[in-house]
N, C-alpha and C positions, 0 to 999 in steps of 0.2 A: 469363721464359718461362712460358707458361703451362700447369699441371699434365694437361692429355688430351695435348699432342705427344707425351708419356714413355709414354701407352698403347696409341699407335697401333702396329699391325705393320710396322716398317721392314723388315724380314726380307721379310714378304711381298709388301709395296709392291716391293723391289729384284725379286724374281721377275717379280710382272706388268708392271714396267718393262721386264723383261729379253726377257720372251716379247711385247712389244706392239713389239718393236725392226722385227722384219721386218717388219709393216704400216705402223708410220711411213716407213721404208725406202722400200716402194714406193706410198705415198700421195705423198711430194716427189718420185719417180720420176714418177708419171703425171698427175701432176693438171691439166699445163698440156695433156696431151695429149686429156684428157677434156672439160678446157673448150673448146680447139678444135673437137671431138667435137660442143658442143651447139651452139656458135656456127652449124657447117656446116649442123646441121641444123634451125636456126632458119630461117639463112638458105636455106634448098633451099625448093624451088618445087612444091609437093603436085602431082601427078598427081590424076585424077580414077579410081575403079574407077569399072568400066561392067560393072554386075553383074544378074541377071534380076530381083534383090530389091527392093520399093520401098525409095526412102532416108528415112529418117528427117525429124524437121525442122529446118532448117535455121537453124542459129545464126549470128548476123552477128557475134559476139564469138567467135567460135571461136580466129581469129587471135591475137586480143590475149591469150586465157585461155592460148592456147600459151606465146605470148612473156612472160608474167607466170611458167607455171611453169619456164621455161629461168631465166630470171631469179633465181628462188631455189631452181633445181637448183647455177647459177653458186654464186652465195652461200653456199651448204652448203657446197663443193666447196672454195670459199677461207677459209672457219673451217675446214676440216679440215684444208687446206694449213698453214696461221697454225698452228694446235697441234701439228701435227705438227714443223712448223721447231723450234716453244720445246721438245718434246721431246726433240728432239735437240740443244740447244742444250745441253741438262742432262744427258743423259745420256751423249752423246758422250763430253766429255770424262773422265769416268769409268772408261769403257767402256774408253778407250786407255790410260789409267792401268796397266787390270792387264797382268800378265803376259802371254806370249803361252801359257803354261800353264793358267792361268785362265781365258782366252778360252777354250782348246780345248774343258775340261771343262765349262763353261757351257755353248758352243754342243752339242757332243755333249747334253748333259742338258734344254737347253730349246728347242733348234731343232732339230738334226737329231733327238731323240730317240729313241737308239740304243739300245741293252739298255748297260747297265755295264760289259760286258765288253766293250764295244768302248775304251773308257776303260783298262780293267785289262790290255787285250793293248798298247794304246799307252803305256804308259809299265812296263806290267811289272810292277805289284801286285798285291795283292789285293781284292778285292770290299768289303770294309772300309776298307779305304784308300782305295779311290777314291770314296767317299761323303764321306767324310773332308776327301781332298781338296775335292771339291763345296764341302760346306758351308763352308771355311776361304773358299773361292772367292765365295759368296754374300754371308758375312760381309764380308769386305771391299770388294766392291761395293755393301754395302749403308752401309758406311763409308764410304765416298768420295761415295755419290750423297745420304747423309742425314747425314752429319758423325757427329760421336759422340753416344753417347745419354745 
């Protein structure tokens, strides 16, 4: 193994995994809907405006330069699909690993991002405790998504 893994912040890597969960989420939620999206509008048929302004001049590659950028709008859209899948390939099953306690105080601390005391009225603690909690919470997320250190 080599000696920088041991100095990376697995701590904090588990965090921005943790908070990048709802964009993976809905980037595999929409992405087929977004490439439909360009397809449609590759394929539609321009109108002409009929405006009092003279037009410009006229490019006979206009078409092609369109259908070249749909092209690697496409292609962006499915590298971000592809990384997103492997993200949740990894992180998933982690994710389901913890507790249903665990979850709760993660999501309240990194997604819904509620004050603590929504945390300290739902289980009945106090304000230290429920950081407490947190952190045992991350820790072992961070154990499960990065092995031991």
């Amino acid at each position: 193994m080599n000696i920088i893994w041991q100095y990376l912040d697995k701590k904090g890597a588990a965090i921005n995994a943790l908070k990048d969960y709802n964009s993976m989420a809905y980037i595999i939620e929409h992405t087929d809907e977004e490439i439909a999206n360009i397809h449609d509008d590759l394929t539609a048929i321009g109108s002409p405006e009929f405006t009092d302004m003279p037009g410009g001049i006229h490019n006979p590659q206009s078409r092609e330069i369109k259908m070249a950028a749909a092209i690697d709008e496409i292609d962006v859209l499915r590298e971000r699909y592809r990384q997103a899948k492997e993200y949740m390939e990894w992180f998933q099953p982690a994710w389901d690993t913890l507790s249903d306690d665990e979850r709760y105080v993660l999501e309240q601390f990194y997604w819904v991002e509620e004050d603590v005391y929504t945390i300290c009225e739902h289980f009945n603690i106090e304000r230290s405790s429920a950081y407490n909690k947190k952190n045992r919470a991350v820790q072992h997320l961070t154990l499960l998504l990065y092995g031991k250190a």
